[in-house]
PDBQT receptor file of N, H, CA, C and O in Angstrom, charges set to zero:
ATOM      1  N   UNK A   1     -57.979 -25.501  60.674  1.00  0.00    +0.000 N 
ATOM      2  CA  UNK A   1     -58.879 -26.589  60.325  1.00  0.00    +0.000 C 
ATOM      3  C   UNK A   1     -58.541 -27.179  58.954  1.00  0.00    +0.000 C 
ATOM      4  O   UNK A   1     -58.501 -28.409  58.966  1.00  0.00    +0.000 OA
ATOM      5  N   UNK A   2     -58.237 -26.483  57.539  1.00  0.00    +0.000 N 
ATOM      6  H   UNK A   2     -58.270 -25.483  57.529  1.00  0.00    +0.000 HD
ATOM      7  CA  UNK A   2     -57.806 -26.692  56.960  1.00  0.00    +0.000 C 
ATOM      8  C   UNK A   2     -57.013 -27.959  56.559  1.00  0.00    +0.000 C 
ATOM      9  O   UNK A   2     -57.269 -28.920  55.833  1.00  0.00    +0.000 OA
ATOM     10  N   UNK A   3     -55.808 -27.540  57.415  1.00  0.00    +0.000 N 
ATOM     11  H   UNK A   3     -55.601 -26.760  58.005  1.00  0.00    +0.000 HD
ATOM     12  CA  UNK A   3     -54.361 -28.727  57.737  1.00  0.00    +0.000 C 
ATOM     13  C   UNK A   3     -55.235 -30.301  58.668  1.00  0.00    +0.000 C 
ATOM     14  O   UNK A   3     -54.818 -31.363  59.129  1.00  0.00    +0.000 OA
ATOM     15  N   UNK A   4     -55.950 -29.944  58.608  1.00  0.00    +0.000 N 
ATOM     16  H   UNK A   4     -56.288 -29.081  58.234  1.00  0.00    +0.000 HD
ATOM     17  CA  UNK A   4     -56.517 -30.891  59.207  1.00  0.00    +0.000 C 
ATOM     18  C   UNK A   4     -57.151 -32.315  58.779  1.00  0.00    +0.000 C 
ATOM     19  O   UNK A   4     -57.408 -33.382  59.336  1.00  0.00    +0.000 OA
ATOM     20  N   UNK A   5     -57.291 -31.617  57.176  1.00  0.00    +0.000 N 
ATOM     21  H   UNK A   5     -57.082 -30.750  56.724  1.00  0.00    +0.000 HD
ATOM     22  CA  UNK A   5     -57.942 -31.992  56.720  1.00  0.00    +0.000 C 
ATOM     23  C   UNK A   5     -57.285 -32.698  55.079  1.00  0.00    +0.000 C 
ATOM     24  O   UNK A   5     -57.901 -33.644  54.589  1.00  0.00    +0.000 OA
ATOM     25  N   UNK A   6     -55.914 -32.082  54.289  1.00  0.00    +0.000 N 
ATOM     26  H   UNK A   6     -55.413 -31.313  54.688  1.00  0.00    +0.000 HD
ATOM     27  CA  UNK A   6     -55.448 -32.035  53.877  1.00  0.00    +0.000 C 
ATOM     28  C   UNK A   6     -53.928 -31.085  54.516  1.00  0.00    +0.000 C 
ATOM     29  O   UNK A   6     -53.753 -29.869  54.438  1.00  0.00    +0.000 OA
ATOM     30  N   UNK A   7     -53.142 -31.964  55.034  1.00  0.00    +0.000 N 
ATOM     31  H   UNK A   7     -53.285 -32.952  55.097  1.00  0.00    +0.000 HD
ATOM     32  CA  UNK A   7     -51.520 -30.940  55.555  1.00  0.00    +0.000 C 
ATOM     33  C   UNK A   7     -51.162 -30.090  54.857  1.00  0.00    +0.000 C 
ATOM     34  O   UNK A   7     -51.078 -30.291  53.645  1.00  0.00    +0.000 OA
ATOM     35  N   UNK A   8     -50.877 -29.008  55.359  1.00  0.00    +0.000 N 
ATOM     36  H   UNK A   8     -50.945 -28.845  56.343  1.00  0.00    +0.000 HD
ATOM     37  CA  UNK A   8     -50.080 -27.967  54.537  1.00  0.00    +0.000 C 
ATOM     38  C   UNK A   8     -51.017 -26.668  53.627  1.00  0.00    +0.000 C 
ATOM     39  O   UNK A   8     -50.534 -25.642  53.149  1.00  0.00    +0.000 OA
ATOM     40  N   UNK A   9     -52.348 -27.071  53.592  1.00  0.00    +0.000 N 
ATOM     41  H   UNK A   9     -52.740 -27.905  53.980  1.00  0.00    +0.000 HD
ATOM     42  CA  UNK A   9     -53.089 -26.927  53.263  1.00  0.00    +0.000 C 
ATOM     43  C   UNK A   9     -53.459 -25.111  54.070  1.00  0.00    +0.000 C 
ATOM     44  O   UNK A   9     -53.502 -24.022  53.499  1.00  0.00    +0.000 OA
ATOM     45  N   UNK A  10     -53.667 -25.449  55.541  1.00  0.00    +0.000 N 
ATOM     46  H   UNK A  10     -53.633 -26.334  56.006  1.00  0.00    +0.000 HD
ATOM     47  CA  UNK A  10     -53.539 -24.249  56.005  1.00  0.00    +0.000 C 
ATOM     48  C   UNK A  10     -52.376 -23.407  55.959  1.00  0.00    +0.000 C 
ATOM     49  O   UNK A  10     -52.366 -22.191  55.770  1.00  0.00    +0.000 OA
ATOM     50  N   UNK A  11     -51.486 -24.100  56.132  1.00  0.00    +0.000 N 
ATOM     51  H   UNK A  11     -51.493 -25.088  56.285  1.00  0.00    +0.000 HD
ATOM     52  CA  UNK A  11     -50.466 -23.073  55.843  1.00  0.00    +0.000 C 
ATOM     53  C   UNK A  11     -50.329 -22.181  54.585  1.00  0.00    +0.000 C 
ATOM     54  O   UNK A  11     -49.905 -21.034  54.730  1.00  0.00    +0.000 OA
ATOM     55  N   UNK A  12     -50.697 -22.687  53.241  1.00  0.00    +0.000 N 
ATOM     56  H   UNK A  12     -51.041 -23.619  53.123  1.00  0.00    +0.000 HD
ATOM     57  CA  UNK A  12     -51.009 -21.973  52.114  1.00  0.00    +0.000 C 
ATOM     58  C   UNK A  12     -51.845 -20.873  52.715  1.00  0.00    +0.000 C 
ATOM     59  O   UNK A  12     -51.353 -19.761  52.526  1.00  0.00    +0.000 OA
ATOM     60  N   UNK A  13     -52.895 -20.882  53.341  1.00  0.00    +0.000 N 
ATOM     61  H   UNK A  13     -53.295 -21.785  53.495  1.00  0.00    +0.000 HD
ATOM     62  CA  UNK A  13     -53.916 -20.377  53.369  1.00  0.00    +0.000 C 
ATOM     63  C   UNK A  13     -53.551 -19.184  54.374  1.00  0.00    +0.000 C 
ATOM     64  O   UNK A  13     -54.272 -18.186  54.407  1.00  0.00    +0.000 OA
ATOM     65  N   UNK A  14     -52.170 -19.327  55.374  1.00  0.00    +0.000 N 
ATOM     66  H   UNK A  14     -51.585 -20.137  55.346  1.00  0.00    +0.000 HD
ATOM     67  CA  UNK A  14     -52.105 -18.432  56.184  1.00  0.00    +0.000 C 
ATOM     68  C   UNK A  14     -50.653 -17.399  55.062  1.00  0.00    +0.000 C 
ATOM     69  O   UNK A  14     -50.177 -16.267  55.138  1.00  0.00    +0.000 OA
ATOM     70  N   UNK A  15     -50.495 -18.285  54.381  1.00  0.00    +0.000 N 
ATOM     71  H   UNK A  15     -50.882 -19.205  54.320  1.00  0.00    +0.000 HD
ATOM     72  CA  UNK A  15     -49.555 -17.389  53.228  1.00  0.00    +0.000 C 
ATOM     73  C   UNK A  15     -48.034 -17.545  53.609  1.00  0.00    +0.000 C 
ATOM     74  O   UNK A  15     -47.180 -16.659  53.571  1.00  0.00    +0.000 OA
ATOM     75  N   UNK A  16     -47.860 -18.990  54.022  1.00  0.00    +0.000 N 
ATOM     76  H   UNK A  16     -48.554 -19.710  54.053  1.00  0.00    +0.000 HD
ATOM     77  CA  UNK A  16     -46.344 -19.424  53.926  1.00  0.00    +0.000 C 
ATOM     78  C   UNK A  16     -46.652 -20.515  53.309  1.00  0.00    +0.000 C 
ATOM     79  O   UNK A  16     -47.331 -21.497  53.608  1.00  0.00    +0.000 OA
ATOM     80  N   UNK A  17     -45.988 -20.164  52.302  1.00  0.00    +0.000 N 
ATOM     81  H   UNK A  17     -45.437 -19.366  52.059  1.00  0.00    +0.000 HD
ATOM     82  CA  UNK A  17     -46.152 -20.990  50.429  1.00  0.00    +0.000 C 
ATOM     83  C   UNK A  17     -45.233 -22.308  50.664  1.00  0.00    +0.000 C 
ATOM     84  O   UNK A  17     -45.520 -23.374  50.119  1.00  0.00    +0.000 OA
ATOM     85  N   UNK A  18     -44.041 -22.149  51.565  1.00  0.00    +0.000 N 
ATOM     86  H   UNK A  18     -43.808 -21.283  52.008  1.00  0.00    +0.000 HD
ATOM     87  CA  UNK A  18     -43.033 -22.527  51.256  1.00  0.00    +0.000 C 
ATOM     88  C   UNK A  18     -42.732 -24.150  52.566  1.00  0.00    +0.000 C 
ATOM     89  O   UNK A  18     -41.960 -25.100  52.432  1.00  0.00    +0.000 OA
ATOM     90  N   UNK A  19     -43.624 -23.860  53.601  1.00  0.00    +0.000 N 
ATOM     91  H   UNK A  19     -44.251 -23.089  53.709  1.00  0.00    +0.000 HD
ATOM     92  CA  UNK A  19     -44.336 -24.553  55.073  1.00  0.00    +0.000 C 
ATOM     93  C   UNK A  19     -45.254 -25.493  54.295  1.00  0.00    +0.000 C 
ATOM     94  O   UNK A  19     -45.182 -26.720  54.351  1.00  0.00    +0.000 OA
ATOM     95  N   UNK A  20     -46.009 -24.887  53.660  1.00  0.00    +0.000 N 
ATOM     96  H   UNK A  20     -46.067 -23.890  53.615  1.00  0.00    +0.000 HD
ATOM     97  CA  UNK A  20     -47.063 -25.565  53.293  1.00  0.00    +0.000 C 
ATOM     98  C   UNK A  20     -46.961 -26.614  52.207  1.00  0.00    +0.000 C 
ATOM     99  O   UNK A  20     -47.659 -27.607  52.001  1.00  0.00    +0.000 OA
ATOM    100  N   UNK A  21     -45.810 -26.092  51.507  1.00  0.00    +0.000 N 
ATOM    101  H   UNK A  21     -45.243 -25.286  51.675  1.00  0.00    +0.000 HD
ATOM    102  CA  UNK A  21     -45.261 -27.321  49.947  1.00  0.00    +0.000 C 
ATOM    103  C   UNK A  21     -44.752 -28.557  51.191  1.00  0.00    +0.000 C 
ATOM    104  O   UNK A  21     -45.144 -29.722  51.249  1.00  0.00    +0.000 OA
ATOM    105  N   UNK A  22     -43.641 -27.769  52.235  1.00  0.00    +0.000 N 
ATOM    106  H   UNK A  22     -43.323 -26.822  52.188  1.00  0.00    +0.000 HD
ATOM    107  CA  UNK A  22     -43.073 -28.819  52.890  1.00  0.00    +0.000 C 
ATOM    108  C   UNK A  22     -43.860 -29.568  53.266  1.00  0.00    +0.000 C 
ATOM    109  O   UNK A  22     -43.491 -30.735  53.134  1.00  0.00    +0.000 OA
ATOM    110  N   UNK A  23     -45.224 -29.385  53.876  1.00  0.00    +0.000 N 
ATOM    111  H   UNK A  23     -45.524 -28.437  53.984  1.00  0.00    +0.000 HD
ATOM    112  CA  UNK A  23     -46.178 -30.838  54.785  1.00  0.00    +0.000 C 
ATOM    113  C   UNK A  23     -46.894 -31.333  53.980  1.00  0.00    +0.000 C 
ATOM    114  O   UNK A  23     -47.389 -32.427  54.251  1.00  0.00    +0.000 OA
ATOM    115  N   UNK A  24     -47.257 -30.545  52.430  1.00  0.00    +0.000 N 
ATOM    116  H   UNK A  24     -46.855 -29.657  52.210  1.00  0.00    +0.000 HD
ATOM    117  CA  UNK A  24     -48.233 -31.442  51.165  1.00  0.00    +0.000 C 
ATOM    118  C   UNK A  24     -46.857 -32.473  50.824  1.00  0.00    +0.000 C 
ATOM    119  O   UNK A  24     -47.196 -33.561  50.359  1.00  0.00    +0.000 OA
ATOM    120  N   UNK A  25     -45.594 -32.305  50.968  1.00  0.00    +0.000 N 
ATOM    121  H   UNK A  25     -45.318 -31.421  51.346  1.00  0.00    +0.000 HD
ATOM    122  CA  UNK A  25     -44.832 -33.573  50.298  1.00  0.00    +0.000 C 
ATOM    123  C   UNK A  25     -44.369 -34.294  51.465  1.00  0.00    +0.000 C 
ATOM    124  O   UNK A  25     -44.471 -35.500  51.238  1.00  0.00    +0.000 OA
ATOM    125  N   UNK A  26     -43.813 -34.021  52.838  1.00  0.00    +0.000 N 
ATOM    126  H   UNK A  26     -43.730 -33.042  53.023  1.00  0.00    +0.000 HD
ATOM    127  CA  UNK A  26     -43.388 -34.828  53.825  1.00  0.00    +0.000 C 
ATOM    128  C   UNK A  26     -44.491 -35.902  54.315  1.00  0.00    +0.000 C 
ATOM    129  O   UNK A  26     -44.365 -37.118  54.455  1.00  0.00    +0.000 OA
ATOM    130  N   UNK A  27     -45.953 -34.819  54.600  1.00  0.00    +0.000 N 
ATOM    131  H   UNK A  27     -46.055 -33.831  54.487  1.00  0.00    +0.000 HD
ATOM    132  CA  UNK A  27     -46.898 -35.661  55.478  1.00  0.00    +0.000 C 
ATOM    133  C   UNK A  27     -47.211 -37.167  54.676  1.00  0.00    +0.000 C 
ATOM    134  O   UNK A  27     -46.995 -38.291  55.130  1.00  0.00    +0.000 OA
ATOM    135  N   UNK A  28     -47.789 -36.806  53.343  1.00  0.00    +0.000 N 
ATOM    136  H   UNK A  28     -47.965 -35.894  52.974  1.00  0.00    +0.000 HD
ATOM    137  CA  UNK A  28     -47.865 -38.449  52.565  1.00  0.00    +0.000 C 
ATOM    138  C   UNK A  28     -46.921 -39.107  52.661  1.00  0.00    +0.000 C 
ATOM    139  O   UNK A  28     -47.125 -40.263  53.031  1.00  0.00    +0.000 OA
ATOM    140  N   UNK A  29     -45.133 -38.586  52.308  1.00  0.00    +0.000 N 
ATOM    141  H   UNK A  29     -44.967 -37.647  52.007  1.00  0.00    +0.000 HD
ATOM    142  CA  UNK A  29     -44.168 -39.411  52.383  1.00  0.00    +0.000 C 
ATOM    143  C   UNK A  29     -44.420 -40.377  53.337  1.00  0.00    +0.000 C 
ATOM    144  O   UNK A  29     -44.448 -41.589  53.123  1.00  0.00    +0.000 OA
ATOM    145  N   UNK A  30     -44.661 -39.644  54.736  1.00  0.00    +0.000 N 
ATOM    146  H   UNK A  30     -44.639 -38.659  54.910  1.00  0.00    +0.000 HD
ATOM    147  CA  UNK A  30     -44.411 -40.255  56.146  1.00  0.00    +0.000 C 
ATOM    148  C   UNK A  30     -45.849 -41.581  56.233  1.00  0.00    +0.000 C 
ATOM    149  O   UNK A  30     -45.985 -42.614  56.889  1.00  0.00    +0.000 OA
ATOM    150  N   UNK A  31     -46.459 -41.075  55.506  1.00  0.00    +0.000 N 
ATOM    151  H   UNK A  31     -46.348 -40.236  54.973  1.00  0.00    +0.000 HD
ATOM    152  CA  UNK A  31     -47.772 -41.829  55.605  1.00  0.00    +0.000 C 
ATOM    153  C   UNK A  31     -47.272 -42.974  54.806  1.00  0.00    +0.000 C 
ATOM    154  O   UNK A  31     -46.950 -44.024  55.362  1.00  0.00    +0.000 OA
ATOM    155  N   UNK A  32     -47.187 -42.791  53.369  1.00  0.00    +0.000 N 
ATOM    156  H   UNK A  32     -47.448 -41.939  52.918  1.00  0.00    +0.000 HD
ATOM    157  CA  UNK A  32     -46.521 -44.802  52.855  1.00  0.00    +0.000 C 
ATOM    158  C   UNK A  32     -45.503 -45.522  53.225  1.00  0.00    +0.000 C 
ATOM    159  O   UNK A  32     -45.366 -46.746  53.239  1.00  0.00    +0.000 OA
ATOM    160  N   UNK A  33     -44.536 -44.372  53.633  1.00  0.00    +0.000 N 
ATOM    161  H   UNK A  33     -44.647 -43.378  53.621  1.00  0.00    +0.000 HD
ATOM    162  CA  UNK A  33     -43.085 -44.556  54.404  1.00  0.00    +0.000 C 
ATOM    163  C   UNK A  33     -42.961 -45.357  55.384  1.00  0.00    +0.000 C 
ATOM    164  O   UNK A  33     -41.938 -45.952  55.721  1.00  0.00    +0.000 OA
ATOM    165  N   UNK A  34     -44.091 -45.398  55.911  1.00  0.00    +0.000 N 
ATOM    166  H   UNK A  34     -44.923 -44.915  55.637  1.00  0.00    +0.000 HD
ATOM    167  CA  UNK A  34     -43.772 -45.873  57.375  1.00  0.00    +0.000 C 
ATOM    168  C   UNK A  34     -45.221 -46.895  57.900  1.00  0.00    +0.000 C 
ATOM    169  O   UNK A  34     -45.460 -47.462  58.966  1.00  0.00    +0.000 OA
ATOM    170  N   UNK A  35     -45.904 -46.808  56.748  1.00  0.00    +0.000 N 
ATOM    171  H   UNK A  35     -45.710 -46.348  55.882  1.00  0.00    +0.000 HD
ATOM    172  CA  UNK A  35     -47.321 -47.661  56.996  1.00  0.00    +0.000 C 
ATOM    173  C   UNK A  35     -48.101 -47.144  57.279  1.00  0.00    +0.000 C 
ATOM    174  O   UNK A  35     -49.153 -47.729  57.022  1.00  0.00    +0.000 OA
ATOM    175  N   UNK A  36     -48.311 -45.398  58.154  1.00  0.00    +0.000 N 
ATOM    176  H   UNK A  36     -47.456 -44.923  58.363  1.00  0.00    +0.000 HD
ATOM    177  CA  UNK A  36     -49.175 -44.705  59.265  1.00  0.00    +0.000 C 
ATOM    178  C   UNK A  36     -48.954 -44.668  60.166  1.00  0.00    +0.000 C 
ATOM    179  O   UNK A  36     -49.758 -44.242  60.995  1.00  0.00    +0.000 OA
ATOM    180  N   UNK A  37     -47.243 -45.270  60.620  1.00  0.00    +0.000 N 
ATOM    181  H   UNK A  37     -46.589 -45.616  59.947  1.00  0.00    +0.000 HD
ATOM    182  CA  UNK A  37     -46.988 -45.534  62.249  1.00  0.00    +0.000 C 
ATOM    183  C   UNK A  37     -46.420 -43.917  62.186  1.00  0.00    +0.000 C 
ATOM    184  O   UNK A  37     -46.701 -43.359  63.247  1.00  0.00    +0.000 OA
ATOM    185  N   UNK A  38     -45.724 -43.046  61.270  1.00  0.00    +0.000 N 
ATOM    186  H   UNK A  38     -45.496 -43.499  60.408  1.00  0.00    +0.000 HD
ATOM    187  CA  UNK A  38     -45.417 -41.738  61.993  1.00  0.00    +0.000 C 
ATOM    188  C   UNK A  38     -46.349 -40.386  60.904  1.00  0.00    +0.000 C 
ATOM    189  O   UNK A  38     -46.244 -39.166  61.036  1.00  0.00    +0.000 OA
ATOM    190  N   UNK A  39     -47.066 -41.015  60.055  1.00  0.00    +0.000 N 
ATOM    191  H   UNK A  39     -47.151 -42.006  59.947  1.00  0.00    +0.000 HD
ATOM    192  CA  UNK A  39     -47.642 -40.267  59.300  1.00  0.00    +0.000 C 
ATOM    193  C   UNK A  39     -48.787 -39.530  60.449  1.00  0.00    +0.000 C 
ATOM    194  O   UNK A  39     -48.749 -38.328  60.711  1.00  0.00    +0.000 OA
ATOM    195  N   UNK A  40     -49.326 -40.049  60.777  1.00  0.00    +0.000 N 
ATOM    196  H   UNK A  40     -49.357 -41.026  60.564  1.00  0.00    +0.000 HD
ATOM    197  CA  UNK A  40     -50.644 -39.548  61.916  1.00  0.00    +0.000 C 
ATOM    198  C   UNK A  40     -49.572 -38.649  62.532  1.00  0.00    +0.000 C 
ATOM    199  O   UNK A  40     -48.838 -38.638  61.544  1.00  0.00    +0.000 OA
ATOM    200  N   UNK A  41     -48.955 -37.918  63.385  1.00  0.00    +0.000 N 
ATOM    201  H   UNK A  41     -49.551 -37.927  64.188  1.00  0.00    +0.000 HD
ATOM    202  CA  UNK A  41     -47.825 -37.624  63.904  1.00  0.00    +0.000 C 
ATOM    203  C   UNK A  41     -47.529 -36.214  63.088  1.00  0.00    +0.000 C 
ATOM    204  O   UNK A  41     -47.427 -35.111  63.625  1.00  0.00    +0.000 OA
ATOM    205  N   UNK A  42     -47.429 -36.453  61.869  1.00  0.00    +0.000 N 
ATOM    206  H   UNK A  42     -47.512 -37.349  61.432  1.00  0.00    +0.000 HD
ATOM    207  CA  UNK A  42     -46.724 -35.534  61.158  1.00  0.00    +0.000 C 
ATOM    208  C   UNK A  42     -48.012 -34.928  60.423  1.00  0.00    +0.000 C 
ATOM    209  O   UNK A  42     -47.838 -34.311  59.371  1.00  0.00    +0.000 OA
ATOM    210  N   UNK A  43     -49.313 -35.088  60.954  1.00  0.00    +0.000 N 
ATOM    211  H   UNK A  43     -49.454 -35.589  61.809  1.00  0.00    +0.000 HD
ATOM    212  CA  UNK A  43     -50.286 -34.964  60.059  1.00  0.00    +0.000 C 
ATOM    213  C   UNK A  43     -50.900 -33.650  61.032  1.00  0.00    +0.000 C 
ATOM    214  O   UNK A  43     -51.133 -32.520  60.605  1.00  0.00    +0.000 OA
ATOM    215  N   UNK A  44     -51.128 -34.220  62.725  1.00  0.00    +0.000 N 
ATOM    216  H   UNK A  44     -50.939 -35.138  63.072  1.00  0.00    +0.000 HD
ATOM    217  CA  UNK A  44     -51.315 -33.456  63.528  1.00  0.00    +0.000 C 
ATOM    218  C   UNK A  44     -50.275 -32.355  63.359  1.00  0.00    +0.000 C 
ATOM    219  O   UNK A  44     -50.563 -31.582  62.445  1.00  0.00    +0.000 OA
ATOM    220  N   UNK A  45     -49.569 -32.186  63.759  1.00  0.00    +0.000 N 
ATOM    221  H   UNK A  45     -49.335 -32.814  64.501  1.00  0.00    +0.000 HD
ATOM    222  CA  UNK A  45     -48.107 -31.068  63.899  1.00  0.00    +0.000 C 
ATOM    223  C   UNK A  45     -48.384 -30.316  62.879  1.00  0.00    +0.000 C 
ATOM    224  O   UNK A  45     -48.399 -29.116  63.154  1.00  0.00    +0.000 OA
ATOM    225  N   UNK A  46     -48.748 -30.752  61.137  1.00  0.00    +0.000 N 
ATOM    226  H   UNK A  46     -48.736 -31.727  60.913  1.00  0.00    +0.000 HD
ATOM    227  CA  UNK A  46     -48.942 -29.760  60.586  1.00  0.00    +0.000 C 
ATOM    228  C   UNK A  46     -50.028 -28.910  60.759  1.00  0.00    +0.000 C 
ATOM    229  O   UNK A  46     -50.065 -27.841  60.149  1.00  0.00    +0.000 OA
ATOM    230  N   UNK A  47     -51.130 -29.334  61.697  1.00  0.00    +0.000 N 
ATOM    231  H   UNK A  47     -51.099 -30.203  62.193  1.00  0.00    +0.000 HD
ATOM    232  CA  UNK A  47     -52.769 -28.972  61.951  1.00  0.00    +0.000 C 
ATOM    233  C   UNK A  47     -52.308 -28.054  63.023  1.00  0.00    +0.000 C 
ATOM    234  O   UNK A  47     -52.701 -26.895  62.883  1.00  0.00    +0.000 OA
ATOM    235  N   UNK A  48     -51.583 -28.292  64.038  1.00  0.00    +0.000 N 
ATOM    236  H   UNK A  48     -51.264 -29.233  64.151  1.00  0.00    +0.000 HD
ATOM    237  CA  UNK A  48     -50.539 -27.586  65.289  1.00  0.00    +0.000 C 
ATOM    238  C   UNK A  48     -50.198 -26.226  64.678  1.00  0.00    +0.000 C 
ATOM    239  O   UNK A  48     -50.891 -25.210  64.713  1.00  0.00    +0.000 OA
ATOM    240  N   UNK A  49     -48.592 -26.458  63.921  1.00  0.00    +0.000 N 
ATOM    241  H   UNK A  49     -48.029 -27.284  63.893  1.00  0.00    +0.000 HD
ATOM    242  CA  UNK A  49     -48.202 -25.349  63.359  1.00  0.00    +0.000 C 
ATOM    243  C   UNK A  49     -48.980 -24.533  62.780  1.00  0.00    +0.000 C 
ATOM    244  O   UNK A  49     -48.816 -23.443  63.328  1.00  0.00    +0.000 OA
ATOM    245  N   UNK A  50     -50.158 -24.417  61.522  1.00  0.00    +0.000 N 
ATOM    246  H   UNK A  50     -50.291 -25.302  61.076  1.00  0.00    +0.000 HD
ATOM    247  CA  UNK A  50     -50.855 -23.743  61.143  1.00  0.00    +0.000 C 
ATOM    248  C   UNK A  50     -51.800 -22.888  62.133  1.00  0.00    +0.000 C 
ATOM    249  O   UNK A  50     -52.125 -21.705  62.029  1.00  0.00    +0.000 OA
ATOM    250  N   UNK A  51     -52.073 -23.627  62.911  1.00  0.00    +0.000 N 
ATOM    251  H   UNK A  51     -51.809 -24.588  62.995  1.00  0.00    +0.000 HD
ATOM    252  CA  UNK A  51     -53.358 -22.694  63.877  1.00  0.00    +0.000 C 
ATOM    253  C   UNK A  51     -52.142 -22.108  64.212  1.00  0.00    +0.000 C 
ATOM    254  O   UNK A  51     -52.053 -21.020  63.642  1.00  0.00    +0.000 OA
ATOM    255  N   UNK A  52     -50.719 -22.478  65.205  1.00  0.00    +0.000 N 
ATOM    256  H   UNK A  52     -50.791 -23.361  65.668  1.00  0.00    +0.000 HD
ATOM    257  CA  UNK A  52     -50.003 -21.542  65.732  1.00  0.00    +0.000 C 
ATOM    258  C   UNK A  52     -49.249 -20.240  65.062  1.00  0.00    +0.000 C 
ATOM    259  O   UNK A  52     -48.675 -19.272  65.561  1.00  0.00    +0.000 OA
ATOM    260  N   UNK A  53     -49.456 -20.567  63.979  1.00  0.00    +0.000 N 
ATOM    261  H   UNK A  53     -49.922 -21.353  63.574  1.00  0.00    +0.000 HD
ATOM    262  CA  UNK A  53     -49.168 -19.593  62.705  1.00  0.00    +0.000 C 
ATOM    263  C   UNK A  53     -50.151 -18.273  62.832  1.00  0.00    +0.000 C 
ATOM    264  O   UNK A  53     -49.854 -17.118  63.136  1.00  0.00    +0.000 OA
ATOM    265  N   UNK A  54     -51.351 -18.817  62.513  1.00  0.00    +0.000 N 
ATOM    266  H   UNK A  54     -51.593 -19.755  62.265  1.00  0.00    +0.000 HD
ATOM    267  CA  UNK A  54     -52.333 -18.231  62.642  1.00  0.00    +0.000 C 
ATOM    268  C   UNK A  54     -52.799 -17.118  63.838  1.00  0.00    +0.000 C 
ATOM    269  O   UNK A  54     -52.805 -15.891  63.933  1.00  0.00    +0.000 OA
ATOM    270  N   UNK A  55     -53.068 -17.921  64.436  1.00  0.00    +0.000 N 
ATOM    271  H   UNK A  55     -53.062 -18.918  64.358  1.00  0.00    +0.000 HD
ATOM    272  CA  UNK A  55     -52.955 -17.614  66.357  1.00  0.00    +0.000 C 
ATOM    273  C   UNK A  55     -52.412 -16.009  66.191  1.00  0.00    +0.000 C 
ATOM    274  O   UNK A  55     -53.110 -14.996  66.149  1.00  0.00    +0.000 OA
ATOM    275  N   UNK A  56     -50.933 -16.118  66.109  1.00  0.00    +0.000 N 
ATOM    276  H   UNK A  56     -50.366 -16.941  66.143  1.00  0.00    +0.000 HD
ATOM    277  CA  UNK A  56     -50.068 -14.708  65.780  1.00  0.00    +0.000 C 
ATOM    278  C   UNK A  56     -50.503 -13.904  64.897  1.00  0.00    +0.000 C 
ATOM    279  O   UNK A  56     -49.875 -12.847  64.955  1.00  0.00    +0.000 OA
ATOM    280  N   UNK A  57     -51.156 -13.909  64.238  1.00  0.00    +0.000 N 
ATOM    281  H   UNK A  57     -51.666 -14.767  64.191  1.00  0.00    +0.000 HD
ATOM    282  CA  UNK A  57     -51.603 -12.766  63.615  1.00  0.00    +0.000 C 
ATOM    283  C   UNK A  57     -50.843 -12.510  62.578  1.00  0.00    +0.000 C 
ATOM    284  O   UNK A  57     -50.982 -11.364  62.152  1.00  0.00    +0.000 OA
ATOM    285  N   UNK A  58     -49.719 -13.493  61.745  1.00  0.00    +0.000 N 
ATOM    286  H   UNK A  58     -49.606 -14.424  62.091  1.00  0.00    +0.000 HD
ATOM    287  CA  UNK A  58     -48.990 -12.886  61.086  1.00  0.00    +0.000 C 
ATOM    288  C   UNK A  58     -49.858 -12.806  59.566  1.00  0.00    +0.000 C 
ATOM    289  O   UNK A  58     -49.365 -12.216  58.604  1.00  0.00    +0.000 OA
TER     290      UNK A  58
């Protein structure tokens, strides 16, 4: 829920430091980069990956 809300955000929170720098700097990139046509996109996926992170138990 987290990533959901701010990207990358959960991933800190599931304790991959390094996932989570990547979607706090890609997801905005993609967001002025491109207007919002692939930012939404890259915003979900990071909300995706984190729960699937999670999910596992790691």
């Amino acid at each position: 829920m987290l990533s959901l809300f701010v990207p990358g955000v959960g991933q800190i929170y599931n304790g991959t430091w390094l996932r989570g720098l990547f979607w706090l700097v890609v997801t905005p990139g993609l967001w002025i980069g491109t207007g919002g046509w692939f930012g939404w996109v890259c915003h979900l996926l990071a909300a995706f990956t984190a729960y699937r992170y999670a999910k596992k138990g790691r």
